[in-house]
Structure formats: C-alpha cells, structure tokens
C-alpha positions in Angstrom: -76.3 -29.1 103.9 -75.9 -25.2 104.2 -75.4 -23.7 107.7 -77.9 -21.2 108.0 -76.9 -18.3 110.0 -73.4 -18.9 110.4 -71.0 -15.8 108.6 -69.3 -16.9 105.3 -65.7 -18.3 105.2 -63.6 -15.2 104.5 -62.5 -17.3 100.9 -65.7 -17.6 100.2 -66.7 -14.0 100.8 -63.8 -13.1 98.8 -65.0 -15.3 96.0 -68.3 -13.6 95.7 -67.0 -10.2 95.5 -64.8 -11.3 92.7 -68.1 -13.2 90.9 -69.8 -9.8 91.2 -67.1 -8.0 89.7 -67.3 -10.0 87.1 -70.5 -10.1 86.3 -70.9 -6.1 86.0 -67.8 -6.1 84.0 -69.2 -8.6 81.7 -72.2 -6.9 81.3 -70.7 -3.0 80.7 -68.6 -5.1 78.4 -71.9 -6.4 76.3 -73.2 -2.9 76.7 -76.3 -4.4 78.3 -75.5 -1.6 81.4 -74.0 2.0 80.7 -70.2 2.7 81.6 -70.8 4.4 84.9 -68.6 2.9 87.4 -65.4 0.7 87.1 -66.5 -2.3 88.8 -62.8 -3.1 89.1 -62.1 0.0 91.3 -65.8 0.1 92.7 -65.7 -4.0 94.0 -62.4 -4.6 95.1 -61.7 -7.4 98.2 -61.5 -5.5 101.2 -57.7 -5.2 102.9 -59.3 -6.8 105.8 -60.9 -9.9 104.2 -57.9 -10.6 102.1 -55.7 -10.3 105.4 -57.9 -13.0 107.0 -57.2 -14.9 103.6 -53.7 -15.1 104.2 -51.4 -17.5 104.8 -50.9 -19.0 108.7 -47.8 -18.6 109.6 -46.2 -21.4 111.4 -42.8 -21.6 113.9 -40.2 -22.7 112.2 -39.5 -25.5 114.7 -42.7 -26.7 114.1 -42.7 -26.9 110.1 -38.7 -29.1 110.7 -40.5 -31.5 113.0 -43.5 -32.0 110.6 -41.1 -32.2 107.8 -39.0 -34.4 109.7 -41.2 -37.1 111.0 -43.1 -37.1 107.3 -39.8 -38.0 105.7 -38.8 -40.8 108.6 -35.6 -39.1 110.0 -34.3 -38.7 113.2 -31.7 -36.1 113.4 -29.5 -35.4 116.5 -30.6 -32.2 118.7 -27.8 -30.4 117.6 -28.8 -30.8 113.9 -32.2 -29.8 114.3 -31.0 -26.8 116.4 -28.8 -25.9 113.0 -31.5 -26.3 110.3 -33.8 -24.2 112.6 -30.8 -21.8 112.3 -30.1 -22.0 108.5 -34.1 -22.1 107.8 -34.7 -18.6 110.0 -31.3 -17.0 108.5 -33.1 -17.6 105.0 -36.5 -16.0 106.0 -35.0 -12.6 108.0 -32.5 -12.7 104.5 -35.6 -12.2 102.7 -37.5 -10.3 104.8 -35.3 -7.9 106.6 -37.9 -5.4 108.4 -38.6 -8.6 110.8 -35.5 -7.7 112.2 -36.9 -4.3 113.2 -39.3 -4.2 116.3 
C-alpha cells in the first residue's frame, strides 16, 4: 500500500526525473513537440538528490569484521589490526586528497 504523505525515497525521486527526461526526449524525437529545450540539459538529477543517492560509507573496521564473521574466521588482534592497515593504505592510495584536512 502507498504511504500517502510521506516524501519520496531520494532513488525514486531520481528515477522520475530520469522517466521525464525521457519521455520529452522521446517525443521531440517523434516530432510530436517542437525542439525548444534540451530535456537533457533542462531535467538533469539535482547535485543534491544524487548526493543523498550515494553510496554509505562504512569504517573499515567494521566492513573486516562483517567480512570476517561471514567467512567463519577468527584472526588474531594483531592480524586484524594489519588488514585494517593494508585495506586503509589501499583507499588513501587511491584517493589521496583524504589525506588533506
């Protein structure tokens, strides 16, 4: 059953934006409508929406742990302390302006 009065996931408000673009494309396309906006430039997603769309960033503690206890291992502290390591090395290696405050 539909909520009524309750705002739109941002995905779906994202979706609807993209339908509509869409839709007038389609129909400048079939010349049922004259060319007189680009509804590519005229409907694009927000910035905003399609930063609440993004993904949700988890610590990287938390992601070994989950990965961990899926797979059935139990790993010494130590360990754990040097995949942490190795796993943050390979995310500031890739993206270095996290480095910068």
């Amino acid at each position: 059953m539909r909520s009524r009065g309750k705002a739109l996931a941002p995905s779906t408000r994202a979706e609807r934006i993209s339908i509509l673009r869409m839709f007038f494309r389609d129909l400048q396309e079939w010349d049922l409508i004259p060319r007189r906006f680009d509804p590519a430039r005229s409907l694009t997603t927000p910035k905003s929406l399609l930063a609440l769309i993004g993904p949700k960033p988890r610590h990287g503690r938390q992601i070994l742990s989950q990965g961990l206890a899926l797979s059935g291992l139990k790993l010494p502290h130590e360990m754990l302390h040097c995949l942490l390591y190795e796993h943050l090395r390979g995310v500031l290696a890739q993206r270095p302006a996290l480095l910068v405050g």
